[in-house]
C-alpha positions as CSV (number, residue, x, y, z in Angstrom):
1,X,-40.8,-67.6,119.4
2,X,-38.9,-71.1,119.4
3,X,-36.1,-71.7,117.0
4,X,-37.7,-73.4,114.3
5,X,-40.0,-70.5,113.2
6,X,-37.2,-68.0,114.1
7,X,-35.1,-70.0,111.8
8,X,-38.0,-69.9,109.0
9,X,-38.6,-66.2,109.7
10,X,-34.7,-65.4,108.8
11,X,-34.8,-67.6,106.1
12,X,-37.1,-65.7,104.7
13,X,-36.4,-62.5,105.3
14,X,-32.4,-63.2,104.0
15,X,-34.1,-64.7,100.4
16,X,-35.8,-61.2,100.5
17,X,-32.7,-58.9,100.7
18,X,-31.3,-61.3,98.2
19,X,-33.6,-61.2,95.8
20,X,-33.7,-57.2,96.0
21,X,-30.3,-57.1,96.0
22,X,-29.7,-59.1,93.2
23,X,-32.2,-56.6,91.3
24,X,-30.8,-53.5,91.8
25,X,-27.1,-54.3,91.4
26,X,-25.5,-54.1,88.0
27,X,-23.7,-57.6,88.3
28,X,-27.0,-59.4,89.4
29,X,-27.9,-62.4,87.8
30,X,-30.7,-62.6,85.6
31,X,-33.6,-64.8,86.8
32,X,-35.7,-64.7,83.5
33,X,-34.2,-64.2,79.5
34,X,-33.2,-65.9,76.7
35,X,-31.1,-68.9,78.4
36,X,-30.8,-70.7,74.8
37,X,-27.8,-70.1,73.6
38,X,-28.9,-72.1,70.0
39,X,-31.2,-69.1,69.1
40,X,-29.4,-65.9,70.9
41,X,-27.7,-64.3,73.0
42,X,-28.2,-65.1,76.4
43,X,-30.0,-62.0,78.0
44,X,-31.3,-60.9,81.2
45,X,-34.7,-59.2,79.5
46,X,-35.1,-59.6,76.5
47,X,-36.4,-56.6,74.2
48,X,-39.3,-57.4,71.5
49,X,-36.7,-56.7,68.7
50,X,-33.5,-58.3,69.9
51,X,-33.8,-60.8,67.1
52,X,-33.6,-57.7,64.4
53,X,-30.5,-56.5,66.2
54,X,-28.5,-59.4,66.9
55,X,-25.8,-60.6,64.3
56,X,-26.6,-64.3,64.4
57,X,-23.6,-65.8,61.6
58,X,-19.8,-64.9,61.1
59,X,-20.5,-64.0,57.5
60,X,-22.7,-61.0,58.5
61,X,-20.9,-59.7,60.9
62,X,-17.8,-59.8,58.2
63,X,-20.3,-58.1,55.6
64,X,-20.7,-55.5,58.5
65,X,-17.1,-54.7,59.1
66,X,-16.0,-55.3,55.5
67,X,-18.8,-52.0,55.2
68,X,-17.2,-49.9,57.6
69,X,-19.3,-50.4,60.9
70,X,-17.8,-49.8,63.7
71,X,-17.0,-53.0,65.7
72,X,-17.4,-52.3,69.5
73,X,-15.3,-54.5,72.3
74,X,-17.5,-54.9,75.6
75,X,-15.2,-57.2,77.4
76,X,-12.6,-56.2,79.8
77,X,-9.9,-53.8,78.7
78,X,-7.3,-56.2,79.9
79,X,-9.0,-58.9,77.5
80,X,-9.0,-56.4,74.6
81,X,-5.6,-55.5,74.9
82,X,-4.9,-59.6,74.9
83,X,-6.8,-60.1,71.3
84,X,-9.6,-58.0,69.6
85,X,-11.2,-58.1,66.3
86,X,-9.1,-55.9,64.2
87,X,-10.4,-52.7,64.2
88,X,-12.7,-53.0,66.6
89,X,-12.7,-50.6,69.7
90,X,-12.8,-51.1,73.4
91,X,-15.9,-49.4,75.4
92,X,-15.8,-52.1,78.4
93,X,-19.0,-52.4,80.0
94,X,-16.8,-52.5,83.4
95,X,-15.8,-48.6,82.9
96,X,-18.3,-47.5,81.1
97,X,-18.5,-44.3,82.8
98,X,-15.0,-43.6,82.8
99,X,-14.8,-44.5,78.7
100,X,-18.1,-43.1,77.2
101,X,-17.1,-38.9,77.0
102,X,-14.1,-39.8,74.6
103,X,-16.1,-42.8,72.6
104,X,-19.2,-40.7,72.2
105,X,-16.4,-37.7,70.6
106,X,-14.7,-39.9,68.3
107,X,-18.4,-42.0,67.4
108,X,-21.3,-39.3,67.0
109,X,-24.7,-40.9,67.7
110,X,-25.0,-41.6,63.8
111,X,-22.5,-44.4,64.1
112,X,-23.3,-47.6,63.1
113,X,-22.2,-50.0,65.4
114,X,-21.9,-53.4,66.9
115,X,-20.9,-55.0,70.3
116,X,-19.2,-58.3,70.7
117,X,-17.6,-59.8,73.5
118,X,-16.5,-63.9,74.3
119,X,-19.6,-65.6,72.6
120,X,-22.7,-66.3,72.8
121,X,-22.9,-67.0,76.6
122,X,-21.3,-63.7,77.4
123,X,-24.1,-61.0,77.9
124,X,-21.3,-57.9,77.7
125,X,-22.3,-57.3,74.4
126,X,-26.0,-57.1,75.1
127,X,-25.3,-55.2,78.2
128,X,-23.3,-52.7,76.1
129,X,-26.1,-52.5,73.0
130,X,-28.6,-51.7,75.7
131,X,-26.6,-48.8,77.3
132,X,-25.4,-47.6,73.9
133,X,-29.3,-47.2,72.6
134,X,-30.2,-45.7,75.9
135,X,-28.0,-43.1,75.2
136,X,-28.6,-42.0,72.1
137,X,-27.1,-44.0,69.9
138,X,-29.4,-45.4,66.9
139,X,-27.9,-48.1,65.1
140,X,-26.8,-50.5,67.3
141,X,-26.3,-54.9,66.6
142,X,-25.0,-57.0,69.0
143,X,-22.8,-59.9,67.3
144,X,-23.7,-62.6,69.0
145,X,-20.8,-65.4,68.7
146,X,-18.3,-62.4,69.5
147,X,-14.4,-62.6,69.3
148,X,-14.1,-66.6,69.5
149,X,-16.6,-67.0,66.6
150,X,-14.7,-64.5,64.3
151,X,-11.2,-65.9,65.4
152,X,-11.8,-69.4,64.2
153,X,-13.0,-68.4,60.8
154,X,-9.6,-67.0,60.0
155,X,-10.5,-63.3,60.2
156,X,-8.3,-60.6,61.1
157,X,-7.5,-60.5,65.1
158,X,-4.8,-57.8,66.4
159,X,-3.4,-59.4,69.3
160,X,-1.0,-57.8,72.4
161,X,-1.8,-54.2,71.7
């Protein structure tokens, strides 16, 4: 073979691997979803009701917490510890594994709930709804302008905790 259509051939086969490595890992980046950030979250597949589940003003998610729902942190635990809503617990979508046995004692599967993270670019929170539900868990809303959102309209923050 000359060079050319070796260099074709490995071009080809690299973009391959990529692509199938991109799908299986957990960090991959989406190549279809909601990329608007105007209407949603931004999400790497989209489910049919995502809509009825996401939190789309401050004022409902403050309805929300003001009722007692349980506001879920899916950042980082080193960004939770910098500032969180108040309240609010940290289940980071980075150690999942390590944090679900003592969430899922302290919040039985009846738990209302809802997942923030840094705004509406951030897809943590949708990540975390979708791993939530897949476990068991019924009642889950993702709040879709997350911790900068809330922050700016004045509402309780606990910050270096």
């Amino acid at each position: 073979m000359k060079y050319p259509v070796r260099m074709a051939l490995l071009v080809v086969v690299a973009a391959a691997v990529a692509l199938v490595w991109n799908t299986l890992s957990s960090r991959g980046i989406p190549l279809v979803g909601q990329w608007n950030a105007e209407v949603g979250v931004v999400t790497p597949a989209p489910e049919a009701d995502e809509q009825d589940v996401t939190v789309q003003t401050v004022s409902e998610a403050q309805r929300l917490w003001e009722a007692g729902d349980v506001f879920v942190d899916a950042r980082a635990t080193e960004s939770y510890r910098e500032s969180h809503i108040k309240g609010s617990v940290s289940l980071s979508v980075y150690e999942f594994d390590a944090l679900f046995f003592d969430f899922i004692d302290a919040y039985p599967l009846e738990t209302k709930l809802v997942t923030y993270c840094s705004g509406r670019l951030c897809d943590e929170s949708h990540r975390l709804a979708t791993m939530l539900k897949e476990l068991g868990y019924e009642d889950v809303r993702i709040f879709a302008d997350g911790l900068p959102a809330w922050a700016d309209a004045g509402l309780p923050v606990e910050e270096g905790r």
